[in-house]
C-alpha positions in Angstrom: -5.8 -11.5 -2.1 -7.1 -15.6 -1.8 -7.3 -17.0 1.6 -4.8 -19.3 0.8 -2.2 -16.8 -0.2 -2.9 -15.2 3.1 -2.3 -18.5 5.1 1.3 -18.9 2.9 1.9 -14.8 4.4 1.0 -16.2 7.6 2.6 -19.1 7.5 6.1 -17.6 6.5 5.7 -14.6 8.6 5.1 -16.8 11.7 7.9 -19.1 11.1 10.3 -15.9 10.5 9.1 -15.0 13.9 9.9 -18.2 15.4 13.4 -18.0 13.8 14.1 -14.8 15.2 12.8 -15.3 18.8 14.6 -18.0 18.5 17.6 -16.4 17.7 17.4 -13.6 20.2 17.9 -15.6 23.1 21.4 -16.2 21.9 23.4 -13.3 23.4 26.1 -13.2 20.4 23.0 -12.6 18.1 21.3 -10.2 20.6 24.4 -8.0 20.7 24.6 -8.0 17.1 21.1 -7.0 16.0 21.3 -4.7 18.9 24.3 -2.7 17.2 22.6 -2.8 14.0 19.9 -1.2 15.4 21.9 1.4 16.5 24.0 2.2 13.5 20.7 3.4 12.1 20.9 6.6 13.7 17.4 6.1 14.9 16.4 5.5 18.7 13.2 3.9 17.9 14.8 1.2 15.8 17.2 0.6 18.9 14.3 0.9 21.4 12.2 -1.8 19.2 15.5 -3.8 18.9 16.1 -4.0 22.6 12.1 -4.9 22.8 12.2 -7.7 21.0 15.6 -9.1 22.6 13.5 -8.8 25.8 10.3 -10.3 24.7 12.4 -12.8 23.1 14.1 -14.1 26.9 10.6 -13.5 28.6 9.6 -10.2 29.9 8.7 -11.0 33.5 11.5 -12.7 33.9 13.7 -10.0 32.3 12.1 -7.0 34.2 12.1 -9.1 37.3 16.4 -9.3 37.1 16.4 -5.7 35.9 14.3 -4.6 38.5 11.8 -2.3 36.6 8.5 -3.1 36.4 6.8 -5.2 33.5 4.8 -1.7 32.3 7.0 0.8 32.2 9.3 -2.2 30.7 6.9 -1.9 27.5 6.5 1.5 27.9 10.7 1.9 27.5 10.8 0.3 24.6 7.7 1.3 23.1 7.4 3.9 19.3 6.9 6.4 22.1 9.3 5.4 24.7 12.1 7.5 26.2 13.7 5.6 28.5 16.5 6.8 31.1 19.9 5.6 30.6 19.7 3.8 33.7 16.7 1.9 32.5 18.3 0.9 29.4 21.7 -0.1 30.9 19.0 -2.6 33.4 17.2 -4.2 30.6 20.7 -5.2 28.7 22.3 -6.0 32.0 19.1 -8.0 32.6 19.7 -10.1 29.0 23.1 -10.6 29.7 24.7 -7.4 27.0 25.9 -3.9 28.4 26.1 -0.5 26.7 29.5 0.1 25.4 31.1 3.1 23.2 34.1 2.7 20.7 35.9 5.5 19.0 34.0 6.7 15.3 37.4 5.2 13.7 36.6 1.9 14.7 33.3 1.9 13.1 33.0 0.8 9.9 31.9 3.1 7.4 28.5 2.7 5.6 28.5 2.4 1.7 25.8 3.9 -0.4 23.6 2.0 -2.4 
């Protein structure tokens, strides 16, 4: 690949990024890419999900009004992390969301492709 298709990757990539940290900090849109997340059946995609909402409204200040620390922060919603329910409920509280459950009838149902 040329350097200068690299630096039109990077260029689109970053502003992508911008867009979305940018977006994050909107609590309509966190709740919404949260729940996504979590229809994927997949507790890392949530875990990164809730991550990047958190990143995205400043960590230290996140963990500071959740009242976990900044490390075990990361580690909860690290590939690895497995984070207590308690911890979790924090961390949304902290970005302004809360866990919630609906009954499987409400949920819309997934088409194939």
């Amino acid at each position: 690949m040329k350097k200068q298709e690299l630096e039109n990757i990077r260029k689109v990539t970053g502003s992508f990024n911008d867009y979305l940290v940018e977006e994050l900090r909107d609590p309509k849109f966190a709740s919404e890419y949260i729940n996504a997340a979590i229809e994927d059946d997949d507790v890392t995609y949530f875990l990164h999900a809730l991550g990047n909402v958190v990143k995205a409204q400043g960590m230290t200040e996140v963990t500071k009004r959740a009242g976990i620390n900044r490390e075990n922060a990361y580690k909860a919603v690290s590939k690895e992390g497995n984070p207590t329910i308690k911890n979790v409920s924090k961390l949304l509280n902290a970005v302004g969301l809360t866990l919630v459950t609906e009954p499987l009838e409400k949920r819309p149902t997934r088409k194939a492709a």
